[in-house]
BADREN-906982 format. One line per 4 residues: their letters; for each residue x, y, z of C-alpha. Coordinates in steps of 0.2 Angstrom, whole numbers, padded with zeros to 4 digits, always signed. Layout:
% residues N
A	X/Y/Z | ...;
END
This chain:
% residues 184
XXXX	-0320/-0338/-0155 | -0303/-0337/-0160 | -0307/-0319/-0169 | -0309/-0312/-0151;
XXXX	-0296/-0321/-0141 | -0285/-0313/-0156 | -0292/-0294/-0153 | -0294/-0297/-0134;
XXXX	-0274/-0302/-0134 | -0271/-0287/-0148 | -0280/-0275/-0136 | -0271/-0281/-0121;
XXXX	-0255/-0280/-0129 | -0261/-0260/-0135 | -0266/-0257/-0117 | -0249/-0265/-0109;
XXXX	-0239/-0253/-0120 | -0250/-0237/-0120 | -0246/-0241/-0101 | -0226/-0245/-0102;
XXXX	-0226/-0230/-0115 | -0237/-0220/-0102 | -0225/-0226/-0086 | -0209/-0221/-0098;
XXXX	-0217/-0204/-0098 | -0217/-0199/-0083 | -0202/-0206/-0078 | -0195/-0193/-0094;
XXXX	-0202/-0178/-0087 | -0198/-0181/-0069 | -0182/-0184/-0075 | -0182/-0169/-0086;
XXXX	-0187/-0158/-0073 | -0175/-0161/-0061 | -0162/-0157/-0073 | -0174/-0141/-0078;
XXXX	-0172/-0136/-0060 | -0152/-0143/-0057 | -0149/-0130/-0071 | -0158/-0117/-0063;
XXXX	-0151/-0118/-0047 | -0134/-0118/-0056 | -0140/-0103/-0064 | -0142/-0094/-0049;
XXXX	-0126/-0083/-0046 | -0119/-0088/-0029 | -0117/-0071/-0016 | -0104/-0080/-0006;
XXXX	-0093/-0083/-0021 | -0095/-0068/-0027 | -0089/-0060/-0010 | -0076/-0071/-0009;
XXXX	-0069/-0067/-0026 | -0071/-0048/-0021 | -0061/-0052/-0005 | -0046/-0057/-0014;
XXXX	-0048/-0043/-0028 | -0045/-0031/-0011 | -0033/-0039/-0004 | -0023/-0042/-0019;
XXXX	-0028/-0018/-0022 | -0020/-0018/-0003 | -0003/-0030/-0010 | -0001/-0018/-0025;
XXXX	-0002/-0001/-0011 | +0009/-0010/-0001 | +0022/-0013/-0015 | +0021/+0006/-0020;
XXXX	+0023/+0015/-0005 | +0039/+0001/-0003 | +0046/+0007/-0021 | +0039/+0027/-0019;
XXXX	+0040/+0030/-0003 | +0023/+0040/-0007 | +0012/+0043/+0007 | -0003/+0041/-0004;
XXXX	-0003/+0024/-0005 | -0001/+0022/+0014 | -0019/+0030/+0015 | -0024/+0019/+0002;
XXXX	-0018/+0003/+0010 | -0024/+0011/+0026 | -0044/+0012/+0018 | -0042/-0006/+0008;
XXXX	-0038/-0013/+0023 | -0053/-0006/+0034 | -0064/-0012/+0016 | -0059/-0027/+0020;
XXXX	-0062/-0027/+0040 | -0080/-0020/+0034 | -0081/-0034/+0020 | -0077/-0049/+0033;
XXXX	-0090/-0042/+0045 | -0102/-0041/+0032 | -0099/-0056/+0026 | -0102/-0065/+0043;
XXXX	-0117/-0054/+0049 | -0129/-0052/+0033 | -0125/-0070/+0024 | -0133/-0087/+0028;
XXXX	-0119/-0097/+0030 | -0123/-0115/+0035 | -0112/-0125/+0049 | -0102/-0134/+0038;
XXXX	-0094/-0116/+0030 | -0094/-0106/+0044 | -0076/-0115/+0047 | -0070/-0108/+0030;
XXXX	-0077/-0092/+0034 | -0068/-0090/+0049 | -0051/-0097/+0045 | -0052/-0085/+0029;
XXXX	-0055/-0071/+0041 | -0039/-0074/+0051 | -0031/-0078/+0035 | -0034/-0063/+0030;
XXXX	-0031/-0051/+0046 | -0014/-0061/+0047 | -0010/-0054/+0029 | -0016/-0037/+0033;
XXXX	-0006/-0039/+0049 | +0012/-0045/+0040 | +0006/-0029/+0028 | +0008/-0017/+0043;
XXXX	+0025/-0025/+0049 | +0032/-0022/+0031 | +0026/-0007/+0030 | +0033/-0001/+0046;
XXXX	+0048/-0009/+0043 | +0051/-0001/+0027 | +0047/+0015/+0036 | +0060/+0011/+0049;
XXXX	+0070/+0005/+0034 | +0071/+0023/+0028 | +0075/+0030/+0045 | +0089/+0019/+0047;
XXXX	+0095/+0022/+0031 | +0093/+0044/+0035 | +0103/+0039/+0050 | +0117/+0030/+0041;
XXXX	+0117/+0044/+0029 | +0119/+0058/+0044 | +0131/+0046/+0053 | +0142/+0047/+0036;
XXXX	+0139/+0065/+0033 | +0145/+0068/+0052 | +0158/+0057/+0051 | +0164/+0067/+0034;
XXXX	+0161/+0082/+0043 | +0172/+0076/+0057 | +0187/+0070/+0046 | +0186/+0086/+0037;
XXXX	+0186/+0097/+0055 | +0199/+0085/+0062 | +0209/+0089/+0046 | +0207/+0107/+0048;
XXXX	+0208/+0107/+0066 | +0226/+0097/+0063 | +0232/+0111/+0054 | +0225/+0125/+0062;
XXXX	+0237/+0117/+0078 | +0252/+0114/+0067 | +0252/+0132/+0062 | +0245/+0137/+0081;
XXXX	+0263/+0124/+0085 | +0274/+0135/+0073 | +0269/+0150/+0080 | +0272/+0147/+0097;
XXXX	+0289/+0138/+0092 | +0293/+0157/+0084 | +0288/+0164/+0101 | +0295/+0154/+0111;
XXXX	+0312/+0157/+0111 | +0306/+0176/+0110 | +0299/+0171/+0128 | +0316/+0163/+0134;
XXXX	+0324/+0177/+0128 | +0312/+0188/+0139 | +0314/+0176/+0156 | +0333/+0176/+0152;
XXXX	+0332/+0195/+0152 | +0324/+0196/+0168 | +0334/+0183/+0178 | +0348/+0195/+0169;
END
C-alpha cells in the first residue's frame, strides 16, 4: 500500500505542475500578445502627427518667404507667402474636418489654429510694414533729393539776383540821370 500512496502523491504532484506549468502558459501568451499588439499599434504611423509636423514644415516655408521678400524686396516671394499661407488655412480646415479628433485634442487643435493664424497675421504686418518701410524710405530719399534740389536752385537763384542786383545798380543811376534830365 505504500507503493501506491507513493505513485498517487508522485501523480498528483505531476498533475499540480502540468497545471501550474499549464496556468504559467497562458498567463505568458496573454502577456505576449498584448505586447504583440502594443507594438502594433505603436507601429501604426500616427496621421495627426504627421499633419502636425507638416504644419510647421509650412509655416517655417512661409518664415523663410517672409524673410526674403524683407532682404530682396522680390515680389516673388510675396506670392509665395501669399499661397503657403492659404496651404496652411486649407491645412487647418483639413485637419479639423476630415480627422477624428477626440474631445480631449480638439483643445490643441484649436489653440494651434489661432496659434497659427496669429503667426500668419504678425507675417502680414511685417510684411506690410516693410513695404511701408520702403515707401518711407523712397519718400526720405525724394524729400533729400528735393531738398538738394532746392539748395542748389536757391543757390542759383542767389546769384541770378545778385547779378539781376548789379545790373539794376549799373542802370540805376542811368535812370536818375534820365528823371534828372527831365525835371531839367
Amino acid at each position: 500500500m505504500k507503493k501506491v500512496r507513493i505513485e498517487v502523491k508522485v501523480a498528483l504532484l505531476m498533475a499540480v505542475a502540468l497545471a501550474f506549468v499549464a496556468v504559467i502558459a497562458v498567463h505568458t501568451y496573454d502577456r505576449f500578445s498584448t505586447i504583440v499588439s502594443d507594438v502594433r499599434q505603436e507601429a501604426k504611423p500616427d496621421m495627426k502627427l504627421f499633419v502636425v509636423k507638416s504644419l510647421l514644415a509650412d509655416i517655417i516655408e512661409s518664415e523663410n518667404h517672409v524673410k526674403s521678400y524683407t532682404l530682396t524686396q522680390d515680389s516673388s516671394y510675396y506670392e509665395s507667402f501669399q499661397k503657403s499661407k492659404d496651404k496652411l488655412s486649407n491645412r487647418i480646415d483639413n485637419i479639423l474636418v476630415n480627422h477624428a479628433i477626440s474631445d480631449k485634442e480638439l483643445p490643441f487643435f484649436e489653440s494651434l489654429e489661432l496659434l497659427i493664424e496669429e503667426k500668419l497675421l504678425i507675417s502680414d504686418e511685417v510684411m506690410s510694414l516693410q513695404s511701408e518701410f520702403n515707401a518711407q524710405e523712397a519718400l526720405e530719399q525724394a524729400k533729400t533729393a528735393i531738398s538738394r534740389e532746392r539748395t542748389s536752385t536757391s543757390s542759383t537763384e542767389t546769384v541770378s539776383t545778385k547779378a539781376r542786383d548789379t545790373l539794376s545798380q549799373q542802370t540805376e543811376p542811368e535812370k536818375t540821370k534820365k528823371k534828372m534830365a527831365e525835371w531839367k
